[in-house]
N, C-alpha and C positions, 0 to 999 in steps of 0.2 A: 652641497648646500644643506642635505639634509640626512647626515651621515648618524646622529641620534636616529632620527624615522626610518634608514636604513637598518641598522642595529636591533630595533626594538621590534620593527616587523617581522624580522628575520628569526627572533627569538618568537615570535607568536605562531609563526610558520613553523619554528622545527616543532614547536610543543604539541601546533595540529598533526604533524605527520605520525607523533607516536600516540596516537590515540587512535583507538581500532574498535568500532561495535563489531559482538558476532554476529552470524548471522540471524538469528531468533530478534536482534534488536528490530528489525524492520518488521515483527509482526504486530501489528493493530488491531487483533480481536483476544488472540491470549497474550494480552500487555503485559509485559513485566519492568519491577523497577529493574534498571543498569547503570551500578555506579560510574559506568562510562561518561552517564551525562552527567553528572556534576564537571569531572571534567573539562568537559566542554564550555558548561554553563562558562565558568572562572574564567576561559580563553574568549570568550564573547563579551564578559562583562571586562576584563581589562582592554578590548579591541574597543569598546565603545568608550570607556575613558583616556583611550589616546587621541593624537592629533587626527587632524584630516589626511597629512600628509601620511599617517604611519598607517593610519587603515587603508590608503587609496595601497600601497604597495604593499601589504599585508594582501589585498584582494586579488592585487595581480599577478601573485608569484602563486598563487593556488593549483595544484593540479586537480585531474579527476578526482583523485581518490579523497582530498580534500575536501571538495566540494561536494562531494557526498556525504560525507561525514558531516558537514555542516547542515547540509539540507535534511538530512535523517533526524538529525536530532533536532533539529523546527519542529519539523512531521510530530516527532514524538512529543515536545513541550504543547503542541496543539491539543494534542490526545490529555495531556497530563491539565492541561489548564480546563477540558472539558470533565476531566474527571473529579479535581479538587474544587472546581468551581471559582475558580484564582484567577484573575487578571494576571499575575506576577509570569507565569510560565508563556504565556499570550506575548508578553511581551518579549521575551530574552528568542521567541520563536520569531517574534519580527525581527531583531536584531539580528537573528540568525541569517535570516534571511536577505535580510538589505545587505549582509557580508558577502555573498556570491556575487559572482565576477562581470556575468552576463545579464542582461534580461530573460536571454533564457532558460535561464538558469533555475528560474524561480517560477515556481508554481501559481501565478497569477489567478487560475480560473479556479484552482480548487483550498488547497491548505491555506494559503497566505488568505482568503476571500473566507475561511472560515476563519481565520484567528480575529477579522475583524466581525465577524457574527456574533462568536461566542462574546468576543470583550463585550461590544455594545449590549449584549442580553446581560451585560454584567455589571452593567451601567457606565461602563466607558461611552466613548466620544469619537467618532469615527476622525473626526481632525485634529484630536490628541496622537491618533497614533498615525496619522499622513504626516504629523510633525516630529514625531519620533522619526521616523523610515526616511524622511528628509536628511535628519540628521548624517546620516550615513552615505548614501546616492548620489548619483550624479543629476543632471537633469531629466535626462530620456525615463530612469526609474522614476523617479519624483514624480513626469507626469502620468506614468504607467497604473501606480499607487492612488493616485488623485481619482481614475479612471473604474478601480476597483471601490471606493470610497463611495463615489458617485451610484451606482450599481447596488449599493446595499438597499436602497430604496425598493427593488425588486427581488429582494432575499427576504425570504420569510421560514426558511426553516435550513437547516446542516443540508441535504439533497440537494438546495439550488447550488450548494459549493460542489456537487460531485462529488461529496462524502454520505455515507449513511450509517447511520447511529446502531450499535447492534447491545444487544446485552444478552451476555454469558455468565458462567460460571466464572471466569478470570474478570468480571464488569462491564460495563461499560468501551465497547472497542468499535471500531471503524472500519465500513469496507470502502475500499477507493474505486469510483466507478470507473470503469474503463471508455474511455472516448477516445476513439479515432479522428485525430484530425480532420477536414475534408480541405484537402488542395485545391488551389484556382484552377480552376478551365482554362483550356489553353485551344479550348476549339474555334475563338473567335477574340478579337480584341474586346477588353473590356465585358468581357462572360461574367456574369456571378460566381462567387465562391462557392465550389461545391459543399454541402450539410456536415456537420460535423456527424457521426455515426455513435450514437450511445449506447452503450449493453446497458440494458436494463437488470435492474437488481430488486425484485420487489416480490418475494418468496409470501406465502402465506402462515407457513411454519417458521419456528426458529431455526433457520439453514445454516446460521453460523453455530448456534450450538449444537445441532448434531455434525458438525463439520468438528468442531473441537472434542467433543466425547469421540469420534473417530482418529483425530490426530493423538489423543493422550490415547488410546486404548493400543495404536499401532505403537507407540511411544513406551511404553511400558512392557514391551517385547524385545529381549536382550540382542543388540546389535542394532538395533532400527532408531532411525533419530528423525524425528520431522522438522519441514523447514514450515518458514511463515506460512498462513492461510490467507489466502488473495483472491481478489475477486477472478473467476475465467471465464471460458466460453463451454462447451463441451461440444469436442470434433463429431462429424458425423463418422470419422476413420474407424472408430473404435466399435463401430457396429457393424454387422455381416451384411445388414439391413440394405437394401438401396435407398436412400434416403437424399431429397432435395438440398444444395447447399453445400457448405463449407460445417457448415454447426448445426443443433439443434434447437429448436426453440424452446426456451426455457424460464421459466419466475424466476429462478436464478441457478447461479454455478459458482459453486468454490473449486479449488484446487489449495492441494500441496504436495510436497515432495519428500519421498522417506529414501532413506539414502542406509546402504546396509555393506559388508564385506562383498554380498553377493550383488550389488549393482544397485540401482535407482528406481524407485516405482512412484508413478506422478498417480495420485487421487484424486478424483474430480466425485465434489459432492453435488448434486443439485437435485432439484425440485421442479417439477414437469407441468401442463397445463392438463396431463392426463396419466390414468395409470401405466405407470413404467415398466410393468411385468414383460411387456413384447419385446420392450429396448431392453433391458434384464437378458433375457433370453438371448437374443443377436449378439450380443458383447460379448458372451460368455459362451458363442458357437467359434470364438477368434483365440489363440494362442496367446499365453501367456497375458493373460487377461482373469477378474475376477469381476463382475458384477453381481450385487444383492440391491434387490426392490421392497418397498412396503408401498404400497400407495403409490401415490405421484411422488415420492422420493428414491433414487437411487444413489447406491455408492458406486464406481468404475474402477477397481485396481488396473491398472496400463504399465506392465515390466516396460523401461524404456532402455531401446535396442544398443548392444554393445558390438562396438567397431573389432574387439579382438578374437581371435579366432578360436580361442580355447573356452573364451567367457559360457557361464550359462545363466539364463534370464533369472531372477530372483523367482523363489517360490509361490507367489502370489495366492494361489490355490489353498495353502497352507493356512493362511488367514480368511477365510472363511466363516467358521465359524464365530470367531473373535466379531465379526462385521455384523453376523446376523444377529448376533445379541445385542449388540450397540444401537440396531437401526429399528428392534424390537420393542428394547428398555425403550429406547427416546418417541417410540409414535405411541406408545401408551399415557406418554405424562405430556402433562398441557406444558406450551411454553408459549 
């Protein structure tokens, strides 16, 4: 019966499978353009000018890796519409969006609940775009959307969405707060919902920029390549310290990953409620480790462990110096 809406889905489908972000596209604080999304955009804007029928099985035939691709380049046209100040990218991210397959798919509490933020601070209409996302949905999303609509009445800044606003050298970029779910209880009938569990993210300093002048600085050293900077925790593993917990308590923590011939080293940047000089010290009494302190800021070089039997840890030690200038330059100048 619907051998066109077969056809035409099918060509929408192969076009998403040959489109690939690398990995740097998922980073949100040193944003960069990628002509990948235009790409994208063209396959979202001809999904929305097809039938019902061609997008309903355009949405079904989706795998992972699809849907990743879809939702990442949401993420990104959110970041892109907070940066040009455009309703237009706001939008094609909601379309993005309403394209995934599941409810769960979709980022309800955080990106999708900012792109309705940002539009309205834009002078959009929070029922212009429930009728947009209509467009696309089934019922259960429909009312899903209605729900997040409703809610904006209690959003008064980008944080209530679980994003936070950062500005860098690269501009304008995002850290995504990390929330733990909390599961129902299962110790009695009808138990409350356990709390959802937030990492806090609220540094005093600019933590994403010296997170970035440490990523370009390790970056700029032949063979080392870093991946996206993301919000983390920082383990208490990585100190010699006896220390209560699973982490340390912290204003905040970045991380990333430098990836070399000689193996992997994950960086955790953060910023402490007190001076770091004693955790400094404990890090750096542990093997294939590099910690540097100023302040209540440290950096954590962590060689991450290799399964094969010949391998040896990446040099860590070696960039030292490179660190202590980074984290010297940056607690001198205001940011």
């Amino acid at each position: 019966m619907f051998v066109g809406s077969d056809t035409a889905s099918a060509d929408l489908s192969a076009r998403l499978s040959d489109i690939h972000y690398d990995d740097r596209a998922g980073e949100f604080i040193r944003y960069a353009d990628d002509p990948t999304d235009v790409a994208v955009a063209a396959l979202v804007r001809d999904e929305r000018a097809s039938s019902s029928e061609t997008r309903e099985r355009f949405r079904v035939s989706l795998d992972d890796d699809q849907v990743a691709t879809l939702r990442l380049f949401a993420m990104r046209r959110v970041l892109q519409g907070r940066r040009s100040s455009s309703r237009e990218p706001l939008g094609e991210a909601l379309d993005a969006f309403a394209l995934l397959p599941t409810l769960d798919d979709v980022p309800w509490d955080s990106w999708l609940k900012a792109v309705f933020f940002l539009a309205t601070s834009l002078g959009g209409h929070p029922e212009e775009l429930v009728e947009r996302f209509d467009e696309f949905v089934d019922e259960a999303a429909a009312t899903r959307v209605r729900v997040v609509a409703e809610s904006m009445a209690r959003v008064s800044s980008l944080s209530d969405c679980g994003l936070v606003e950062v500005t860098t050298t690269y501009g304008t970029g995002f850290v995504e707060i990390l929330v733990f779910r909390g599961a129902p209880s299962r110790a009695f009938f009808g138990a409350p919902r356990q709390a959802d569990h937030v990492v806090a993210f609220d540094p005093q300093s600019n933590l994403a920029q010296l997170s970035v002048l440490v990523a370009d600085a390790l970056a700029s050293v032949d063979s080392l390549v870093t991946g996206p900077i993301t919000q983390d925790q920082l383990p208490a593993s990585v100190f010699s310290l006896s220390l209560p917990g699973s982490y340390v308590a912290c204003r905040g923590c970045l991380s990333f990953v430098v990836t070399s011939h000689d193996g992997a080293v994950t960086v955790f940047v953060a910023e402490l409620d007190e001076d770091a000089r004693a955790l400094s010290e404990s890090a750096n009494d542990l093997a294939d480790q590099l910690a540097v302190s100023r302040g209540s800021r440290l950096v954590v070089l962590c060689a991450q462990p290799s399964f094969h039997d010949d391998a040896t840890p990446p040099p860590v030690a070696h960039y030292r110096e490179l660190v202590e200038k980074v984290l010297a330059e940056s607690s001198s100048a205001i940011y």
